[in-house]
N, C-alpha and C positions, 0 to 999 in steps of 0.2 A: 793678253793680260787678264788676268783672272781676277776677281773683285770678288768680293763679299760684303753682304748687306744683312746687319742684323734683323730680324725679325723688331715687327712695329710693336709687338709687348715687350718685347726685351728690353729694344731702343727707350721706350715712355717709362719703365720701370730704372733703367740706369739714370735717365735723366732726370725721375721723381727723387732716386736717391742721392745724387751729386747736390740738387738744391737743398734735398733737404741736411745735406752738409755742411752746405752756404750756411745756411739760415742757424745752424749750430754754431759753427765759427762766428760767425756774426752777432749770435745772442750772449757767445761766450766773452769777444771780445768787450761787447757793452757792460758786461758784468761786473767784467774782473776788476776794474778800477775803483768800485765800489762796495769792494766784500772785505771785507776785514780778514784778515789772515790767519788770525786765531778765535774768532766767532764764528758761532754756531751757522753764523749764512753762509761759510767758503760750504762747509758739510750738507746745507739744505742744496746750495746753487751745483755742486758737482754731483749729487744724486738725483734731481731732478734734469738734469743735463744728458747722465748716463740712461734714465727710463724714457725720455725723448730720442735717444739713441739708437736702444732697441724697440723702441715704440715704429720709429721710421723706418729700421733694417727688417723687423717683421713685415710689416707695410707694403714694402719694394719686393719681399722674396715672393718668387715663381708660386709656391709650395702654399703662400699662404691667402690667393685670392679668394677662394671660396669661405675659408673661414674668417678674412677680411668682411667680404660682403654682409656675413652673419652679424659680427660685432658691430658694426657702423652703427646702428640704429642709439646702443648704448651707452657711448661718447658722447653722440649728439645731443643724447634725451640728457646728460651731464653737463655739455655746455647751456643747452636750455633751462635746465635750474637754477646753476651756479648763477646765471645772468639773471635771473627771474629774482632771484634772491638778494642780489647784488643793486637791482632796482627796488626791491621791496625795502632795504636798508637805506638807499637815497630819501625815500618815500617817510616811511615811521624809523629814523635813527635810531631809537631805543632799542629795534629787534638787533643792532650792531652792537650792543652793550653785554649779550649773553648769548649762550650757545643753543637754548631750548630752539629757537626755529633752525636754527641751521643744523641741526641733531633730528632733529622731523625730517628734515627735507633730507640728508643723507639715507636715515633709515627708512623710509616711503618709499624711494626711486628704483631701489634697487628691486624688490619683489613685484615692485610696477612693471618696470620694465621687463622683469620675466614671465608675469602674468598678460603683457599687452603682445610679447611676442610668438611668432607662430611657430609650432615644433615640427621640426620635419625631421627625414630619418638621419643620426645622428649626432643630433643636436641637442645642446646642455644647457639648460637655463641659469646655471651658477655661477657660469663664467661671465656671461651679459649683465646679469646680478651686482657678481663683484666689480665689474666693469664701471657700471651705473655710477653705483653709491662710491666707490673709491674715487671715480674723477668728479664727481663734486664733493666730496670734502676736499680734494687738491685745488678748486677753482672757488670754491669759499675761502679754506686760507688762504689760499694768492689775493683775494679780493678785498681782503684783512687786512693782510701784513703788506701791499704793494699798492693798491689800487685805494682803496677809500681813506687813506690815511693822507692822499695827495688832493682830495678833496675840501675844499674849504668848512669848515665847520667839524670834521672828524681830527683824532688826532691816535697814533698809537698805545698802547699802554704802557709803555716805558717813556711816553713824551716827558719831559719835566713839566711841573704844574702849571698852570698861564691862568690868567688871570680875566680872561674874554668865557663867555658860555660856549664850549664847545662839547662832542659829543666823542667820550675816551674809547675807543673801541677796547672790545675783548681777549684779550691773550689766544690766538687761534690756536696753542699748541697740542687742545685736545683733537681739532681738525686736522694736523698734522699725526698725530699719532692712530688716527682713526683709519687716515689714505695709508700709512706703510704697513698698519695691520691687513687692511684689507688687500694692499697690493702684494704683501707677503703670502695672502691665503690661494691668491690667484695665479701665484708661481706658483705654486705646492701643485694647487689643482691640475693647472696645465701640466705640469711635469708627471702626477701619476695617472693624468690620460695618457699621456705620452709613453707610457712605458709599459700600462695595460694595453694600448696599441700593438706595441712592438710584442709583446708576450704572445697575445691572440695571432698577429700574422706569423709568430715561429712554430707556433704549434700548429696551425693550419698548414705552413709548408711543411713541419714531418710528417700530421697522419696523410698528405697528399704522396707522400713518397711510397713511391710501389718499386716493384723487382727490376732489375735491368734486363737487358737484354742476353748481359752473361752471368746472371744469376738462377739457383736453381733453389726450387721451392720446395722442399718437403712436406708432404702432407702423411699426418698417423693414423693410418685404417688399422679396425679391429681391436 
């Protein structure tokens, strides 16, 4: 009886992406009961759904560990803000009233992080870049529009008016339109590396192509 056994990358890459399907199905299900069907959040919740999608399918593919390993640092240093910023707002509310720090702190991160990383042969600091500063404006608005408004003393800006001192937070929609600019620059990028790739290895396989073996070469003397 003959058996086969996946290899243990393979195996930990199908099982990273089977959860990370769970955990779609699972964030979708919680969602859905609470999106309104013809407001703007079905559009925010099925597009940020779909970039966690191929966020996770890049992630799990074979092709993509070394250039995995590159990005990581740039997420990270994005969840490290978002959260840094996110408590600096519990801290002084007021900074949750306007977008001047949280427009710093996007625009900083991004040439931070490509000035703090190391360049090896490569390697493009534009894409870490966009990386940066796009997932925190996406974890500033989320911390906006989902998180600090469940917080006692904050209230949305569409709340109705109340009559207790509380603190209105900021319409994040210029945080929102900041993350799909920058996440749109970072397709673009990726895609025409992606094709300047492909260009360079076809023309390195033609000038690689020499005579066969039933080919005959003419050469003009004189």
């Amino acid at each position: 009886m003959l058996t086969y056994r996946l290899p243990w990358a393979m195996a930990i890459r199908m099982s990273a992406r089977i959860a990370g399907l769970v955990v779609l199905v699972a964030e979708a299900t919680a969602v859905a009961p609470h999106v309104d069907d013809t407001g703007a959040g079905l559009w925010f919740w099925t597009v940020l759904l779909v970039l966690q999608l191929a966020a996770m399918l890049w992630a799990t593919d074979r092709r993509s560990s070394a250039a995995l390993r590159t990005a990581v640092p740039a997420p990270l240093t994005a969840v490290a803000v978002g959260a840094g910023w996110t408590a600096l707002a519990l801290a002084v509310p007021v900074i949750a009233t306007g977008n001047t720090v949280a427009l710093v702190a996007i625009l900083v991160v991004g040439p931070a992080i490509a000035v703090a990383s190391r360049r090896t042969a490569g390697q493009r600091r534009l894409p870490l870049a966009l990386i940066a500063s796009a997932g925190t404006a996406l974890l500033i608005f989320l911390a906006i529009s989902c998180v600090l408004p469940m917080v006692p003393g904050f209230v949305g800006t569409s709340h109705p008016p109340t009559f207790t001192d509380v603190t209105r937070l900021v319409d994040p929609v210029g945080e929102l339109g900041i993350f799909v600019l920058l996440a749109a620059a970072l397709g673009v990028d990726l895609l025409r590396t992606r094709i300047r790739t492909r260009r360079a290895a076809s023309r390195a396989q033609g000038q690689g192509y020499g005579a066969g073996p039933n080919e005959m070469i003419i050469e003009r003397t004189g």
